[in-house]
C-alpha positions as CSV (number, residue, x, y, z in Angstrom):
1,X,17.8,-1.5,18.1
2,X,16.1,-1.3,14.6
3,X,12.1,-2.4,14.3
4,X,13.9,-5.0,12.4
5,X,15.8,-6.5,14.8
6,X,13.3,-6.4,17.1
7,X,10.8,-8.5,15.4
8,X,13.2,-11.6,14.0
9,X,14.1,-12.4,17.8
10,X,9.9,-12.9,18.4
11,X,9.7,-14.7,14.8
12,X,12.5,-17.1,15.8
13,X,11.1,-17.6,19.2
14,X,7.5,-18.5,17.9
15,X,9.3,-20.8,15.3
16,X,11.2,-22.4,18.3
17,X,8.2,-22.8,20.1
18,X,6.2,-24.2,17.5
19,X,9.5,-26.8,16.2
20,X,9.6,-28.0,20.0
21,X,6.0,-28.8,19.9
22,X,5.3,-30.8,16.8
23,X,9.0,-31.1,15.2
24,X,10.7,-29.1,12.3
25,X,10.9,-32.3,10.2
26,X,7.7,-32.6,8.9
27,X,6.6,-33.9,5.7
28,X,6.9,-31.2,2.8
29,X,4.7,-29.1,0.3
30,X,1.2,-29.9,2.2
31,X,0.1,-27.5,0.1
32,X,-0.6,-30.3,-2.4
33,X,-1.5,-33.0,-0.1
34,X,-5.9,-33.2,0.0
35,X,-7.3,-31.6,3.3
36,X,-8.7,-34.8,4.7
37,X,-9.9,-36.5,8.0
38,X,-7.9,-38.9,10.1
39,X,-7.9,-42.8,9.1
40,X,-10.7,-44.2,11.2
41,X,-10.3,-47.8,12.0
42,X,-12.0,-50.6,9.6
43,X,-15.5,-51.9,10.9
44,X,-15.1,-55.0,13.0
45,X,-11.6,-53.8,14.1
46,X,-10.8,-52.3,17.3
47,X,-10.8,-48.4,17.3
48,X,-8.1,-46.2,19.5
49,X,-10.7,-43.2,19.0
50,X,-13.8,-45.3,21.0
51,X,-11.7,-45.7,24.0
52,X,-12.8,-44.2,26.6
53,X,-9.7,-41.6,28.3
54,X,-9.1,-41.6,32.2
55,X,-9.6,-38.5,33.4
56,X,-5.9,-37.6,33.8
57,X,-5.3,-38.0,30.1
58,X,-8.1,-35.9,29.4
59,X,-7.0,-33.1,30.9
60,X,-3.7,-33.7,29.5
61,X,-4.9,-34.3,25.7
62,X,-7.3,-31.0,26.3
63,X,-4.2,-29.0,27.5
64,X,-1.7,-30.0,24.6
65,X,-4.3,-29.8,22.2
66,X,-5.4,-26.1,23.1
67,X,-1.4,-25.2,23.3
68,X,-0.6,-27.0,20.0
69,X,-3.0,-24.4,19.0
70,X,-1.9,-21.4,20.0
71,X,1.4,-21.8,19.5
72,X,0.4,-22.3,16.0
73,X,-1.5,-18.9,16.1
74,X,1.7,-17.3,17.7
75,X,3.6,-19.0,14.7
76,X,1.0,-17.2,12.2
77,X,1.2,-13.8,13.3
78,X,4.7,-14.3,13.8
79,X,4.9,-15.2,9.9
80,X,2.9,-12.7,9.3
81,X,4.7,-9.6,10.8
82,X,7.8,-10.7,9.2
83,X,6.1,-10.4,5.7
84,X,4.9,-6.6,6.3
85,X,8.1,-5.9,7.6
86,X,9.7,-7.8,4.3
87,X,7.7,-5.8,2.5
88,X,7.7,-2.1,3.8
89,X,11.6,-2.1,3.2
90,X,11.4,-3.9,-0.1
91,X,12.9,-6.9,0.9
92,X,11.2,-8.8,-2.2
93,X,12.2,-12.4,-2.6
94,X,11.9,-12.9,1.4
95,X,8.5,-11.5,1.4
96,X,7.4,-14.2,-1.2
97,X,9.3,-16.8,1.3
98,X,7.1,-15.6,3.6
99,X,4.1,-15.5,1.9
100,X,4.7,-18.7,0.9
101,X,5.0,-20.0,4.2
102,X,2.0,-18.9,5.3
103,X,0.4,-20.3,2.6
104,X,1.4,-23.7,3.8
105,X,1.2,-23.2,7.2
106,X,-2.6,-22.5,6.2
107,X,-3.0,-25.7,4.3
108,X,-1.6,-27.9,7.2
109,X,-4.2,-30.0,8.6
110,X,-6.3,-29.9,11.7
111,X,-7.4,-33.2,13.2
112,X,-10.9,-33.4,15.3
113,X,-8.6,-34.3,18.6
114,X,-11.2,-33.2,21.1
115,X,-14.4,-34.1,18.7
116,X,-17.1,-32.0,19.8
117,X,-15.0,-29.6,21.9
118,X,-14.3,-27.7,19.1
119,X,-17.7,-25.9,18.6
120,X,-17.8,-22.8,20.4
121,X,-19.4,-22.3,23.4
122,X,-23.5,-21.7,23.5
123,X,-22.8,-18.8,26.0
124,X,-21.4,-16.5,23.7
125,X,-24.2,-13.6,22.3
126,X,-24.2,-11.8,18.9
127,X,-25.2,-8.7,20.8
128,X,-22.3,-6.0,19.5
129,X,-20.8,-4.4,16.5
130,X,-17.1,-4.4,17.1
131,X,-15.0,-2.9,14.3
132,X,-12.2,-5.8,14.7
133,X,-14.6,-8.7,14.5
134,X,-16.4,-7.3,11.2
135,X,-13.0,-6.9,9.7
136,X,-12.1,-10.4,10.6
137,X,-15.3,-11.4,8.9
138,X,-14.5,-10.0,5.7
139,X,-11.2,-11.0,5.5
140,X,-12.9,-14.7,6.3
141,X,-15.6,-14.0,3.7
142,X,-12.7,-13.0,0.8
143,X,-11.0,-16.2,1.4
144,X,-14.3,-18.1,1.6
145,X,-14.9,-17.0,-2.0
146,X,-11.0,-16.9,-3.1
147,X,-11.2,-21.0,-2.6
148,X,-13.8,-21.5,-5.2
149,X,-13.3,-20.8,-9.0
150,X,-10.5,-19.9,-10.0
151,X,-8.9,-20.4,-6.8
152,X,-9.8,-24.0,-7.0
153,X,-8.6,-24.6,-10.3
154,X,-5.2,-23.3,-9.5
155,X,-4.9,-25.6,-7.0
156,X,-5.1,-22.8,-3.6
157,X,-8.3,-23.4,-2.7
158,X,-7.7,-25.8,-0.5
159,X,-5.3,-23.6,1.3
160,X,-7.8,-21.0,1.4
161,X,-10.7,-22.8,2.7
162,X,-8.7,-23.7,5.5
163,X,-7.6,-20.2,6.0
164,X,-11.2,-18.9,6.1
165,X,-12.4,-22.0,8.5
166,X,-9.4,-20.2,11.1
167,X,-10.2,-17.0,10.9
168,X,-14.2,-17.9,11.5
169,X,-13.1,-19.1,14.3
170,X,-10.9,-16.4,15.6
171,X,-13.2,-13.9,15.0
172,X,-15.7,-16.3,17.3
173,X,-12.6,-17.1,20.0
174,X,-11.6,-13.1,20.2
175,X,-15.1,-11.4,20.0
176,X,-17.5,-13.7,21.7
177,X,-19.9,-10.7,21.5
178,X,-20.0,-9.6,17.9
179,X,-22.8,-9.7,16.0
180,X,-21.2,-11.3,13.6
181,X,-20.2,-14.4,14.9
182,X,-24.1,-15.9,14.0
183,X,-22.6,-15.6,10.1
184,X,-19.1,-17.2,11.0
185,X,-20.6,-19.7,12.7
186,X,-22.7,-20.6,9.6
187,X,-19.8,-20.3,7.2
188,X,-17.4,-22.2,9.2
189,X,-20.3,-25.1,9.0
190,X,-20.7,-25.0,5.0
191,X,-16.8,-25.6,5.2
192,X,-16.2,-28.4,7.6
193,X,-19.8,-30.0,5.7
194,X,-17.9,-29.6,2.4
195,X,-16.1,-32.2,0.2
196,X,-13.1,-31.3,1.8
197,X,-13.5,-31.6,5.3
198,X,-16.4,-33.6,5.7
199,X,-16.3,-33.2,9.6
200,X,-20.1,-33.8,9.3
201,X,-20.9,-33.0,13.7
202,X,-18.4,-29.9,13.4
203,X,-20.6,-28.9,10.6
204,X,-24.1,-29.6,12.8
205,X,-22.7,-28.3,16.0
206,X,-21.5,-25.1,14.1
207,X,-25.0,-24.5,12.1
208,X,-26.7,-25.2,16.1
209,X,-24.5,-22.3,17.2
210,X,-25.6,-20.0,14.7
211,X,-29.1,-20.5,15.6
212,X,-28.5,-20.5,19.3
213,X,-27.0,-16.8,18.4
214,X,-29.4,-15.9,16.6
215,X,-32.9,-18.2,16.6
216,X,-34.4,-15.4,13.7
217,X,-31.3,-16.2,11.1
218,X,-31.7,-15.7,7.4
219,X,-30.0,-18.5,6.8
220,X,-31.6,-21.8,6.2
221,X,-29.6,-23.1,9.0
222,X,-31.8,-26.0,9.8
223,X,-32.3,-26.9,5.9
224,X,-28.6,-27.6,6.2
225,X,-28.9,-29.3,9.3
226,X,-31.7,-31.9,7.8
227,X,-29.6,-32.3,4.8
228,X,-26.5,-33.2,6.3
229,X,-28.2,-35.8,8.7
230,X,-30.0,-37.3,5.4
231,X,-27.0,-37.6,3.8
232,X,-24.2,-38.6,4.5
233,X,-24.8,-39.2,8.2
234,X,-28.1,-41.6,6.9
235,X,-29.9,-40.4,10.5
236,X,-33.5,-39.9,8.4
237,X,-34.9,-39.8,12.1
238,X,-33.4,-36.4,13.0
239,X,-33.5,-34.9,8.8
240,X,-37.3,-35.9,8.5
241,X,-37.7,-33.4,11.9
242,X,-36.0,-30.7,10.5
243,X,-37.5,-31.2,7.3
244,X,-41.2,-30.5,8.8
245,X,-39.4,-27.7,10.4
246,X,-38.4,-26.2,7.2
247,X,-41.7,-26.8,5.2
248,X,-43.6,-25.2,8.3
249,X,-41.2,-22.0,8.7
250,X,-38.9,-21.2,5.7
251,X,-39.4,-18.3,3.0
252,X,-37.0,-20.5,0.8
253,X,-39.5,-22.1,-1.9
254,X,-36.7,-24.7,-3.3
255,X,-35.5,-25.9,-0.1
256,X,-39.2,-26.0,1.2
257,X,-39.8,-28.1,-2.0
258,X,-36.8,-30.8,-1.4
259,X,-38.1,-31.3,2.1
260,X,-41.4,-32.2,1.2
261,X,-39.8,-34.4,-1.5
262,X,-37.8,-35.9,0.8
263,X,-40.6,-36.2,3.6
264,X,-42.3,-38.0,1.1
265,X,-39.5,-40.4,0.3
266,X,-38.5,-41.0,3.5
267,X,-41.9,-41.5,5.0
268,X,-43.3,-43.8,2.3
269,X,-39.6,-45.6,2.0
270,X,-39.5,-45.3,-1.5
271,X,-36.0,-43.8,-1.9
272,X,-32.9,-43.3,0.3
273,X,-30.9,-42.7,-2.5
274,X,-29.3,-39.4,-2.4
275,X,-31.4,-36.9,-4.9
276,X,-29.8,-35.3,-7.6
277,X,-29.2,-32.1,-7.1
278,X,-29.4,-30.0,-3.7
279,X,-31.3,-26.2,-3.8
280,X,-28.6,-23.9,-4.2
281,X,-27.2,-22.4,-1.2
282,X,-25.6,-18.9,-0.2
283,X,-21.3,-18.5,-0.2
């Protein structure tokens, strides 16, 4: 049998697997639809999400959850072997069928189902350089950088955020020892803080990894950290902590500026308002 006919048997198999699990009637073109987070409940109504789960259910929506996952990793590769092969025996329009397809797949959604669950686990150590992880990283870092600019105003970005959120994450799932998993950790917290995520404890429990991987970061991890409790979460409690933090420790002069700024503020209660601008940070 051909390479060709091997693979489209494991392509159609993954795309079974995947169609059994969530359905193959799904809305269309979420490429264009925003990258947002579920629909909480108004205030003063009832909320599914603060129920508590019996145990059972747990374990169920923790299983289902994890295997909705993989099997849309499995789909992805899957997707993704079928464009090389598209393209190694020129096989042009279904390349950009697959290509396209991937780009979609990428811009799909991910809900928050298990909350904090999602954040890697503290155990892992940014000890080794492993040749795989760092090439995930750049590959995470291009697509990082692809969703601003001009990727942005062509209307992928989106897509591509999302893209490099996933493969921060792989790289963190599949090499739980690489040294670079402090940076992807970091990176994957400026994305789900951004504008189009706004999954505001993914972000602090992301930025709390990187430092538990590395305490002596470059990064101004807990500048971050402060600013995203000041605003939007409005806990000036926990930001006015980190703040100190920052003014006592950081080489930053800007950010070590802002927190005394905002010290200030916050301690005398003359503002809450949001400042201005924010000290520019690194992409």
């Amino acid at each position: 049998m051909s390479q060709f006919g091997r693979i489209l048997p494991l392509t159609a198999s993954a795309a079974l697997m995947v169609c059994a699990s969530v359905g193959c009637n799904g809305p269309q073109n979420k490429q264009d639809e925003p990258l947002e987070p579920p629909v909480m409940a108004q205030e003063g109504a009832p909320s599914a999400l603060a129920k508590p789960m019996p145990a059972e259910a747990s374990a169920d929506e923790v299983e289902l959850v994890e295997s909705a996952g993989r099997l849309r990793e499995q789909y992805g590769r899957a997707l993704e072997s079928l464009l090389a092969l598209y393209r190694r025996y020129g096989y042009f329009e279904k390349a950009n069928w697959a290509e396209r397809e991937i780009e979609e797949l990428a811009a799909i959604a991910q809900y928050p189902y298990l909350g904090d669950r999602r954040a890697p686990s503290t155990r892992y150590e940014a000890t080794q350089s492993i040749a795989e992880a760092d090439a995930l990283y750049a590959q995470a870092r291009k697509l990082h950088e692809d969703a601003g600019g001009l990727g942005n105003l062509l209307g992928v970005g989106k897509g591509k955020l999302k893209a490099a959120l996933d493969t921060y994450r792989r790289l963190i799932d599949q090499h739980p020892t690489s040294d670079k998993i402090d940076d992807a950790a970091y990176y994957a917290g400026e994305i789900c803080a951004s504008d189009t995520y706004k999954e505001y404890t993914l972000a602090l429990n992301f930025f709390q990894r990187c430092l538990d991987w590395n305490p002596n970061t470059d990064y101004p991890v807990k500048f971050r950290m402060a600013f995203v409790y000041d605003y939007p979460l409005g806990d000036r409690e926990k930001a006015l902590a980190l703040y100190k933090e920052v003014v006592a420790s950081s080489p930053n002069r800007a950010n070590v500026r802002f927190a005394r700024e905002r010290i200030a503020q916050i301690t005398e209660r003359t503002s809450h308002e949001a400042p201005d601008a924010e000290p520019g940070r690194p992409r």
